[in-house]
C-alpha positions as CSV (number, residue, x, y, z in Angstrom):
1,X,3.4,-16.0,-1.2
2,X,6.6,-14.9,-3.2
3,X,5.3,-17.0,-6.2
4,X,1.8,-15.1,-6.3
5,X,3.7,-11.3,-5.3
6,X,5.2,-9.8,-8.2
7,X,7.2,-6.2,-8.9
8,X,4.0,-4.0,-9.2
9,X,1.9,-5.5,-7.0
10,X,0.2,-4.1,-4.5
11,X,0.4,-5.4,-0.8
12,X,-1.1,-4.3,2.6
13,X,1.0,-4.2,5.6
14,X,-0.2,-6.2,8.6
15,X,2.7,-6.3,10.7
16,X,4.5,-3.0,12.0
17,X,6.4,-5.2,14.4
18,X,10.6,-4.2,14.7
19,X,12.7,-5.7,12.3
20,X,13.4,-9.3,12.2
21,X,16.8,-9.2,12.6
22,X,18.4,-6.2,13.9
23,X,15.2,-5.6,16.5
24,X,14.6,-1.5,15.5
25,X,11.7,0.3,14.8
26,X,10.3,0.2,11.4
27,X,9.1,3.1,9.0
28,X,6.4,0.6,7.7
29,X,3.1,1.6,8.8
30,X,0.1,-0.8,9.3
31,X,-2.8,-1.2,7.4
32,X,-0.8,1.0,4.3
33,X,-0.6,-0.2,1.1
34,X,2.8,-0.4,-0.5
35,X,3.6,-1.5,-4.6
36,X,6.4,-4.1,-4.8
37,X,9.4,-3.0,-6.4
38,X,11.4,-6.1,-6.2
39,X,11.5,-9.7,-5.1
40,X,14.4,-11.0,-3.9
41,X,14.7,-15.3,-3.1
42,X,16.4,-15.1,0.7
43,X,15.0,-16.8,3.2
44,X,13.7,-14.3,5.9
45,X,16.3,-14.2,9.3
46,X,12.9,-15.1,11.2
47,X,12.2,-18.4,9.2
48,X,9.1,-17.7,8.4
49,X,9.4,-16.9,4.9
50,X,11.5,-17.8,1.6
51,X,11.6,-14.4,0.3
52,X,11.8,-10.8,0.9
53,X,10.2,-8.2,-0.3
54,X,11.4,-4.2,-1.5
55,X,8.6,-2.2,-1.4
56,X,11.0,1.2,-1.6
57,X,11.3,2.0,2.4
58,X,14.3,1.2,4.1
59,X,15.6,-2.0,2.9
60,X,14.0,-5.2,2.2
61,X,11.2,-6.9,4.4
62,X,10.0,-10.0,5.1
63,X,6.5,-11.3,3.3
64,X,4.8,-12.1,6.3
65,X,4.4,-8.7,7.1
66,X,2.1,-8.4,4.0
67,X,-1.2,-9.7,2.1
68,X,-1.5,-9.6,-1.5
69,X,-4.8,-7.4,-2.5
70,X,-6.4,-8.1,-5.6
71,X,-5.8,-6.7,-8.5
72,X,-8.6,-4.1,-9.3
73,X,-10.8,-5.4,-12.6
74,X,-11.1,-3.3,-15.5
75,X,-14.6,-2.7,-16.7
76,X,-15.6,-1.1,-20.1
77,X,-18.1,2.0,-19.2
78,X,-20.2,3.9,-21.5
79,X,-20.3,7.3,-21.6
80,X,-22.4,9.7,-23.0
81,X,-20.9,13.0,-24.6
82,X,-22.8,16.1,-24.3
83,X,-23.4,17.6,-27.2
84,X,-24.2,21.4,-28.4
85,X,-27.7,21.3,-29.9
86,X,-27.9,23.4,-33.2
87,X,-31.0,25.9,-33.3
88,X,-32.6,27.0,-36.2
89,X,-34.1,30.1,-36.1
90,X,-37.7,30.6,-37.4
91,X,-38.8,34.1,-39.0
């Protein structure tokens, strides 16, 4: 996933699980959507990943704990623009 994930990104949290290596709790909530701030090319203490990911809590965390969403698709709308209507006054 590191190769698809890039700074920006948004990613949803899956896994709330304790950290990897040091076993506490972790401020990450799951099902939130965090935006990637950095990437960094470590491979994860758990060996389950080649890179880990700072999405701006704590430290860094490990890409299996997160799914890429899809970026959202810009579409072109039209929109109409109210305007004043003039009157005319008839004598």
């Amino acid at each position: 996933m590191s190769d698809a994930v890039g700074p920006g990104d948004l990613v949803l949290c899956v896994n709330a699980a304790p950290n990897h290596a040091t076993g506490w709790p972790t401020p990450l909530r799951a099902g939130e959507t965090y935006r990637v701030i950095g990437i960094m090319d470590f491979a994860c203490p758990c060996g389950r990943s080649d890179a880990l990911l700072d999405v701006g809590v704590d430290f860094a965390w490990c890409q299996t704990r997160f799914r890429l969403l899809p970026k959202p698709k810009a579409q072109a709308r039209t929109r109409r623009v109210s305007a004043p209507r003039e009157t005319q006054t008839v004598r």
